[in-house]
C-alpha positions as YAML, in Angstrom:
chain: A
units: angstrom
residues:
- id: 1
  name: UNK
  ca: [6.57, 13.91, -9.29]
- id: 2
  name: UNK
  ca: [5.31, 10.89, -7.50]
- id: 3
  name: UNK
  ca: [5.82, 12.52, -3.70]
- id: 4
  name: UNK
  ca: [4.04, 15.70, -4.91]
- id: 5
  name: UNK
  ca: [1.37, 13.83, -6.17]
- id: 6
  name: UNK
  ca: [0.92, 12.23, -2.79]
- id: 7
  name: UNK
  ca: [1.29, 15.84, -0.92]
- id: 8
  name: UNK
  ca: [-1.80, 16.66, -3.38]
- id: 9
  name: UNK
  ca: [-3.62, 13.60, -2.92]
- id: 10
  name: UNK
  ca: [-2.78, 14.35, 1.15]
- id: 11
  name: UNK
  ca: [-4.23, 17.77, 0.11]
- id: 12
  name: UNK
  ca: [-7.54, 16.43, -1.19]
- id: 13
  name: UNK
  ca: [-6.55, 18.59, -4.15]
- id: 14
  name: UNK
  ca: [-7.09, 15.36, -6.70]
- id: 15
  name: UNK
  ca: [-6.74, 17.50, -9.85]
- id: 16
  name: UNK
  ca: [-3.39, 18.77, -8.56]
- id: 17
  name: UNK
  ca: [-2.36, 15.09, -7.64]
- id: 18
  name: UNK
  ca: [-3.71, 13.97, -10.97]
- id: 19
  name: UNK
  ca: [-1.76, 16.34, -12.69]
- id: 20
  name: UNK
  ca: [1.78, 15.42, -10.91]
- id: 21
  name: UNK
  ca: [0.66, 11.54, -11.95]
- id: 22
  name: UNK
  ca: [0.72, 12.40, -15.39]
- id: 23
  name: UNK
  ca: [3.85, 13.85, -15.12]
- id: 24
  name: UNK
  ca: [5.33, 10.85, -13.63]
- id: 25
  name: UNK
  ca: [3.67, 8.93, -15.97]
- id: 26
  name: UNK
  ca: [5.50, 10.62, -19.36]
- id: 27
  name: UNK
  ca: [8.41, 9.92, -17.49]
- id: 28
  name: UNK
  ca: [7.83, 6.41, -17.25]
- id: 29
  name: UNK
  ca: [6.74, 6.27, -20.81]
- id: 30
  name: UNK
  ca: [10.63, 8.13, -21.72]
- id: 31
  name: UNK
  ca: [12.64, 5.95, -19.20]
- id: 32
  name: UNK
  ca: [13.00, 2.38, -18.11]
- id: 33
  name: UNK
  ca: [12.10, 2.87, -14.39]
- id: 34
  name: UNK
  ca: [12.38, 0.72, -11.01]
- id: 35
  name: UNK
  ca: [9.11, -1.52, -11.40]
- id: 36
  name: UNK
  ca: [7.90, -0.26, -8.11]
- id: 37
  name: UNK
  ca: [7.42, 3.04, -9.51]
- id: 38
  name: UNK
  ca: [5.65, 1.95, -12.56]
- id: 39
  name: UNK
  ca: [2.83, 0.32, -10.43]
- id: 40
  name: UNK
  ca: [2.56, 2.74, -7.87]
- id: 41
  name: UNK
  ca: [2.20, 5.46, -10.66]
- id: 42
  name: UNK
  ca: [-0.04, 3.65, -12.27]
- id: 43
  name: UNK
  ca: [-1.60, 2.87, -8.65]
- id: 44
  name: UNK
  ca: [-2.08, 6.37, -7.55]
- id: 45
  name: UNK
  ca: [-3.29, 7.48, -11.16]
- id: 46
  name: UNK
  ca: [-6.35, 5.05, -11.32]
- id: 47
  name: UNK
  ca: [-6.45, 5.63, -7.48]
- id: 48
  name: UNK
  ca: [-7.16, 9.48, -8.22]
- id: 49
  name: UNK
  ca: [-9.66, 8.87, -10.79]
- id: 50
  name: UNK
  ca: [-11.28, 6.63, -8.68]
- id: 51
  name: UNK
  ca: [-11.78, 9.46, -5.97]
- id: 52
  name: UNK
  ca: [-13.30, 11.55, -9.06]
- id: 53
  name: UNK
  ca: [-15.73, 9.00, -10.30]
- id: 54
  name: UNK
  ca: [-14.41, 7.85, -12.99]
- id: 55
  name: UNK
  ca: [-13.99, 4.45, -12.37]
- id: 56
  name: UNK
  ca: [-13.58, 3.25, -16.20]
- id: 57
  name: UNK
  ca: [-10.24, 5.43, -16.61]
- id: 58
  name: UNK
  ca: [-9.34, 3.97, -12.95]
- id: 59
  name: UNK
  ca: [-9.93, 0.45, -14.36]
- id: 60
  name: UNK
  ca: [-7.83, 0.79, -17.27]
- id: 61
  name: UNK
  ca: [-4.92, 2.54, -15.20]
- id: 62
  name: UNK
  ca: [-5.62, -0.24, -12.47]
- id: 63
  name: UNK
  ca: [-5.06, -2.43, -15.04]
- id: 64
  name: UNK
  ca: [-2.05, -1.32, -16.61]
- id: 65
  name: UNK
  ca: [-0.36, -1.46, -13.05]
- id: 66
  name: UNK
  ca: [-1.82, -5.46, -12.80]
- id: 67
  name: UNK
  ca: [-0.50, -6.35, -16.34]
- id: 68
  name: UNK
  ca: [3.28, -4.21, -15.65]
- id: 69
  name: UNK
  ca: [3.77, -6.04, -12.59]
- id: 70
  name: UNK
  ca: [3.00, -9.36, -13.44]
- id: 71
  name: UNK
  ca: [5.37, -8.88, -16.07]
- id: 72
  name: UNK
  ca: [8.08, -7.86, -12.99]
- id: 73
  name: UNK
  ca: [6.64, -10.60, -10.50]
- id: 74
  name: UNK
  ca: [5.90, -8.08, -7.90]
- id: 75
  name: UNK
  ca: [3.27, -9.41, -6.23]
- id: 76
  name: UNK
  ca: [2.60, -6.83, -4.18]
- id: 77
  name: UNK
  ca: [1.89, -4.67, -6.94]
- id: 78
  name: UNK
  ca: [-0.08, -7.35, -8.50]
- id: 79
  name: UNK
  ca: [-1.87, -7.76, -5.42]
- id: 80
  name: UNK
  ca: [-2.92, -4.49, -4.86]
- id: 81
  name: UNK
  ca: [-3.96, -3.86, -8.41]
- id: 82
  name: UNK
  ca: [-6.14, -6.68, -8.40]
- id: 83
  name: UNK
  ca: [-8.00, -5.66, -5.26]
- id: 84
  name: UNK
  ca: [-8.48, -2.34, -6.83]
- id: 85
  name: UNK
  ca: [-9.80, -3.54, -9.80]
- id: 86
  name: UNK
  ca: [-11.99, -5.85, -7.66]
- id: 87
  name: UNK
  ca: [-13.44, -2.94, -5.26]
- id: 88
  name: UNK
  ca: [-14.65, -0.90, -8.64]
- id: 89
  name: UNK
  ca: [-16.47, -4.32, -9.90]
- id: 90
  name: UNK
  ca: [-18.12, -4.72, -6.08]
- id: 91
  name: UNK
  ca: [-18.91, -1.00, -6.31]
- id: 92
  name: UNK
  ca: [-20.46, -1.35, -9.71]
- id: 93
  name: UNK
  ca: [-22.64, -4.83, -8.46]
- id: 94
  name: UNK
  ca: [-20.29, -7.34, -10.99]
- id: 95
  name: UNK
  ca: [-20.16, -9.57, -7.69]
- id: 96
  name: UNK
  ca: [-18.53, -12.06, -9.68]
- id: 97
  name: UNK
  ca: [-15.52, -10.12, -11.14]
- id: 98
  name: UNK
  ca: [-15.35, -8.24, -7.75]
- id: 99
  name: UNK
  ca: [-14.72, -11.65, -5.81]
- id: 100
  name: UNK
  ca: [-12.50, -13.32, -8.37]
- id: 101
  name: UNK
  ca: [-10.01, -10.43, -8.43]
- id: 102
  name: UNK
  ca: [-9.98, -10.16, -5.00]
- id: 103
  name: UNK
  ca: [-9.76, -13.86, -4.08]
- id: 104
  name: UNK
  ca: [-6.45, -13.74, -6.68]
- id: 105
  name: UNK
  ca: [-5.19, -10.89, -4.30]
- id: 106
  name: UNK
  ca: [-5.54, -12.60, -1.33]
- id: 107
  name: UNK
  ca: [-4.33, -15.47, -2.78]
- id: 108
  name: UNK
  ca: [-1.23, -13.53, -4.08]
- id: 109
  name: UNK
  ca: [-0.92, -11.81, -0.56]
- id: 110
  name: UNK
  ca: [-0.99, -14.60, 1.69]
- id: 111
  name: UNK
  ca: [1.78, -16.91, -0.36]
- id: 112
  name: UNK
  ca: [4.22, -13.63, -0.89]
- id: 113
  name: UNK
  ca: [3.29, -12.40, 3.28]
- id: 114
  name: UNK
  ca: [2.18, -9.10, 2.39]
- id: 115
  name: UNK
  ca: [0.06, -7.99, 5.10]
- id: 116
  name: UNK
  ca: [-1.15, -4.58, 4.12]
- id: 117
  name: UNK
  ca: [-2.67, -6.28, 0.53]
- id: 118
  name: UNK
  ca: [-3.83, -9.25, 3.02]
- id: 119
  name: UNK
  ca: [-5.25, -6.67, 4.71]
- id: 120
  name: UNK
  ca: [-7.49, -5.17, 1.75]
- id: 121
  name: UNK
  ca: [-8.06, -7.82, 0.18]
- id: 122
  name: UNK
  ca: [-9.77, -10.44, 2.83]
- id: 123
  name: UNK
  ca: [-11.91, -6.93, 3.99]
- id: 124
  name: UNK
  ca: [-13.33, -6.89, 0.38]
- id: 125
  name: UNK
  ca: [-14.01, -10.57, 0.34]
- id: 126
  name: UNK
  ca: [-15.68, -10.14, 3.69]
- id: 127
  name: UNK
  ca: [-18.05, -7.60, 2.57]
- id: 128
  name: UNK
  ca: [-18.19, -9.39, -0.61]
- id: 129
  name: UNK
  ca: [-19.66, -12.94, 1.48]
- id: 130
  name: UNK
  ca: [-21.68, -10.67, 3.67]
- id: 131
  name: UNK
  ca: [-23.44, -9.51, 0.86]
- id: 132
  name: UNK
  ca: [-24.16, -13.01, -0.20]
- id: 133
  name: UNK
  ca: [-25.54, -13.81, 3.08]
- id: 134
  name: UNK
  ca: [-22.42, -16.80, 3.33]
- id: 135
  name: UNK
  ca: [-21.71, -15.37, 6.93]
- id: 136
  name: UNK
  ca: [-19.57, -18.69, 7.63]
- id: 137
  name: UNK
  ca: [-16.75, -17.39, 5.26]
- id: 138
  name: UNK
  ca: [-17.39, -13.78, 6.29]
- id: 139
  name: UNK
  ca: [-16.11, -14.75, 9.52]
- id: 140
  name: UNK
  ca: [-13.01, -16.62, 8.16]
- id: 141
  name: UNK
  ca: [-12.25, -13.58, 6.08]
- id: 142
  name: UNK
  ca: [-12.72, -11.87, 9.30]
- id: 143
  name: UNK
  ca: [-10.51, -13.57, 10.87]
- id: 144
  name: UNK
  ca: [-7.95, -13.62, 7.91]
- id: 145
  name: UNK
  ca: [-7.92, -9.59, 8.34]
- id: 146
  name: UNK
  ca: [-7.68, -9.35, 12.10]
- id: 147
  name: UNK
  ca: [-4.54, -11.93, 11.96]
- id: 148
  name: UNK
  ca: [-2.95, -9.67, 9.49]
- id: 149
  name: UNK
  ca: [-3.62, -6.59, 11.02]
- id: 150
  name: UNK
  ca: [-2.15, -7.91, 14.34]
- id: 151
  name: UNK
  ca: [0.82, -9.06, 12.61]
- id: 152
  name: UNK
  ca: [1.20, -5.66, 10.65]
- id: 153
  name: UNK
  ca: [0.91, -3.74, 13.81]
- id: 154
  name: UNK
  ca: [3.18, -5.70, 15.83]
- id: 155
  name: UNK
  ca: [5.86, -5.11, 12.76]
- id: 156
  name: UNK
  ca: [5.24, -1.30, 13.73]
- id: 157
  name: UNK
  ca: [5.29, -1.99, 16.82]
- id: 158
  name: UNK
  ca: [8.70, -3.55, 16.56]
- id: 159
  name: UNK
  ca: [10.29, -0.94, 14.30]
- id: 160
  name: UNK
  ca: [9.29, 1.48, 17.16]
- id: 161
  name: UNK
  ca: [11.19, -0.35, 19.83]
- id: 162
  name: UNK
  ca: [14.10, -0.43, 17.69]
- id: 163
  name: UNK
  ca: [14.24, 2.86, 17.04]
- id: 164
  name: UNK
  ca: [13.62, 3.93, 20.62]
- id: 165
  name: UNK
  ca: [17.09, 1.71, 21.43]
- id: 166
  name: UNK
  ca: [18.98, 2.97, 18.79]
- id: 167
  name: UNK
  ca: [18.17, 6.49, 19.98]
- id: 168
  name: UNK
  ca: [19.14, 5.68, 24.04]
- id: 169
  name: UNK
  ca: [21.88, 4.52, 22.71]
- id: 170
  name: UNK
  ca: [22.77, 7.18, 20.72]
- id: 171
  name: UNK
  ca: [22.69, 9.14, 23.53]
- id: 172
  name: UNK
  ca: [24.00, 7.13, 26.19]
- id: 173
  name: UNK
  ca: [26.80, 7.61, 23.87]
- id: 174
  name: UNK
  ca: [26.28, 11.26, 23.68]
- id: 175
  name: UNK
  ca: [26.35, 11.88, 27.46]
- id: 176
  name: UNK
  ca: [29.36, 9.78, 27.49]
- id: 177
  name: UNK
  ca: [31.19, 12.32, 25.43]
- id: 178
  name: UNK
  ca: [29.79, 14.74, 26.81]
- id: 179
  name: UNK
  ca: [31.38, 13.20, 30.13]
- id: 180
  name: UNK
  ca: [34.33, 12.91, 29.02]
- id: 181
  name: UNK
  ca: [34.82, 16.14, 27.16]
- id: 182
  name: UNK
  ca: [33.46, 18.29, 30.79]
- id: 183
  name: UNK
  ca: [36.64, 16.23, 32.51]
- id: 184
  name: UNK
  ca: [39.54, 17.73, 29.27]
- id: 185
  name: UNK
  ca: [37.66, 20.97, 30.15]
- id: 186
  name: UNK
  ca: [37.96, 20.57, 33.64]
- id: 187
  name: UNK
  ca: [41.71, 19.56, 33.79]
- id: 188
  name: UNK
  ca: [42.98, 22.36, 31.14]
...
């Protein structure tokens, strides 16, 4: 239900995608799931209610996926659910909610090297300082989210390369059978 929630959500069709959450969520409720699932239902629930403007339900789902994976220690979930919650506070003008929550993410991010929440997290607290005029720790933010985007794209970057050797590999290997089965041809 999850993946055809996203296909919805890719969709813009939110009710659709909201719909498919729900399903995933009974689920959840019925079965003791993989705590990555848990959060990113939750996640994608108060992510999809967010996109609909109704940023109390998003808070409470938000906040559900916070208090689950704490419970797990997955900090990435914990990370992102915090930011989340943080970005409806800053939306809503609670500057002081908005920047705790967020400073906990990037706190959280940072010591567990998750570079997509590090990401999100020192962008909000960047906007967050601008807004306060404190430009000096804008720029560190700034700085913060450029690192980690670098690094993140790099990773890609990597994964790319190693993919592109596994595949001339693959078919050096290929031609090399190929070779070889052209010369039993050949001599029968």
């Amino acid at each position: 239900y999850c993946n055809i929630a996203v296909i919805y959500g890719d969709k813009k069709n939110w009710t659709k995608q909201l719909e498919y959450y729900r399903k995933a969520e009974k689920i959840i409720s019925d079965f003791h799931l993989k705590r990555e699932i848990v959060t990113n239902v939750y996640c994608g629930i108060g992510r999809d209610l967010e996109i609909q403007g109704k940023d109390t339900q998003a808070l409470e789902y938000y906040q559900k996926a916070n208090t689950f994976s704490r419970a797990f220690g997955d900090n990435i979930g914990n990370a992102t659910s915090l930011n989340q919650m943080a970005k409806i506070y800053d939306k809503r003008g609670e500057t002081t909610k908005a920047f705790n929550l967020s400073k906990q993410s990037l706190d959280i991010s940072l010591a567990s090297n998750n570079l997509i929440a590090t990401i999100n997290s020192a962008g909000l607290l960047k906007e967050i300082y601008e807004k306060q005029g404190d430009y000096k720790h804008a720029y560190e933010m700034f700085k913060i989210k450029v690192t980690a985007s670098d690094s993140e794209k790099s990773k890609e970057n990597e994964k790319a390369i190693m993919r592109h050797h596994f595949q001339s590999d693959f078919d050096m290997k290929q031609v090399k059978l190929q070779d070889e089965q052209d010369k039993k041809d050949a001599l029968a």
